[in-house]
C-alpha positions in Angstrom: -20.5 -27.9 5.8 -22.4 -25.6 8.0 -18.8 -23.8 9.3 -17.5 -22.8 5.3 -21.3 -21.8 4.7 -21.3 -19.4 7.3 -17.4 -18.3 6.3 -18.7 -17.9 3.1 -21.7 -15.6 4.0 -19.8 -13.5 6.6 -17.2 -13.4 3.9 -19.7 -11.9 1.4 -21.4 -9.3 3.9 -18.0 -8.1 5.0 -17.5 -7.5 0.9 -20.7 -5.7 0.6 -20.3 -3.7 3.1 -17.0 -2.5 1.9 -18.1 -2.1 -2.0 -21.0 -0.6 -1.5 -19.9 2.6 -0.1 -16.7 3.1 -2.6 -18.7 2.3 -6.0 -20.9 5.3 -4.9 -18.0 7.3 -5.5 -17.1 5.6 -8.8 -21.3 5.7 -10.2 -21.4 9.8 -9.8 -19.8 12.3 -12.0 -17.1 14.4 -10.5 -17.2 17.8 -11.5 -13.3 17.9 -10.9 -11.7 14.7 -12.4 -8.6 15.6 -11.6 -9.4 16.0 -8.1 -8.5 12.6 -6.1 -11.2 12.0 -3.4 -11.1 10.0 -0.3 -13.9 7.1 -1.8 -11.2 6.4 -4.3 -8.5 6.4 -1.9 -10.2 3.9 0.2 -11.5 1.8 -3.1 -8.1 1.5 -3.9 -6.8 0.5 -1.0 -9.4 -1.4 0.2 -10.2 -3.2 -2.9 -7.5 -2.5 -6.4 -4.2 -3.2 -4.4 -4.7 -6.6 -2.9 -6.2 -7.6 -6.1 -2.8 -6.5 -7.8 -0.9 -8.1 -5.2 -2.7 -11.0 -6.1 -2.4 -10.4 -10.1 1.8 -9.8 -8.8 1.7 -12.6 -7.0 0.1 -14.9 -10.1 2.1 -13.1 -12.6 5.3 -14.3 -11.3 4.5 -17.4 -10.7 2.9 -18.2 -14.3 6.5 -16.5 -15.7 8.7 -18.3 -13.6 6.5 -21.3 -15.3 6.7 -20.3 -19.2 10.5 -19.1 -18.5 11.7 -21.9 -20.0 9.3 -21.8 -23.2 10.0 -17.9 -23.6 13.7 -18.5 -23.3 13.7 -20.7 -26.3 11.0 -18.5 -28.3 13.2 -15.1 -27.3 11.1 -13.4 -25.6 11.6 -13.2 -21.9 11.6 -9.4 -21.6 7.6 -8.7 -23.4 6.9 -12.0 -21.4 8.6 -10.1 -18.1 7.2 -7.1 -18.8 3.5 -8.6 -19.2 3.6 -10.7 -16.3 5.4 -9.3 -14.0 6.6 -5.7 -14.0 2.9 -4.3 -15.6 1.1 -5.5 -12.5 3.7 -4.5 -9.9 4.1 -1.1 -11.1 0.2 -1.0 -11.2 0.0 -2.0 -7.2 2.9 -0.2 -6.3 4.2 2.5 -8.7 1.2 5.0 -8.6 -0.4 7.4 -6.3 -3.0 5.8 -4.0 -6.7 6.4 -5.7 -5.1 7.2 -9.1 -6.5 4.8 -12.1 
């Protein structure tokens, strides 16, 4: 019990550490919004993309689940598209600190 608590609180400070700095960057007004900055960058990297690996990863396997109920209801591509290809193109298909 004593080795997951620990994990668990390392875990957490290693979060911290890492979200602290790149929400400053999200908190302030930019006078150029256009402008990509490095704390974004490194938010995205560091934090968005492995969470939409993760929503990928979920995505896929909840279609590949309903496949068969959406084959019989017709709608495999909007259930595709939801599941799948909106989350991939989100972690892959867009500049790096672009939301």
């Amino acid at each position: 019990m004593n080795g997951i608590l620990k994990r668990v609180i390392v875990l957490l400070t290693v979060l911290a550490l890492v979200a602290v700095p790149c929400t400053t960057c999200f908190a302030q007004e930019l006078e150029q919004d256009d402008d990509i900055v490095a704390g974004k960058m490194a938010g995205d990297a560091l934090v968005v993309r492995p969470l939409g690996l993760c929503a990928t990863l979920i995505g896929g396997a909840v279609f590949l689940v309903s496949l068969p109920f959406s084959a019989l209801g017709g709608n495999t591509k909007p259930a595709y598209e939801a599941l799948l290809m909106d989350p991939f193109n989100f972690t892959f298909n867009r500049p790096l600190g672009d939301f």
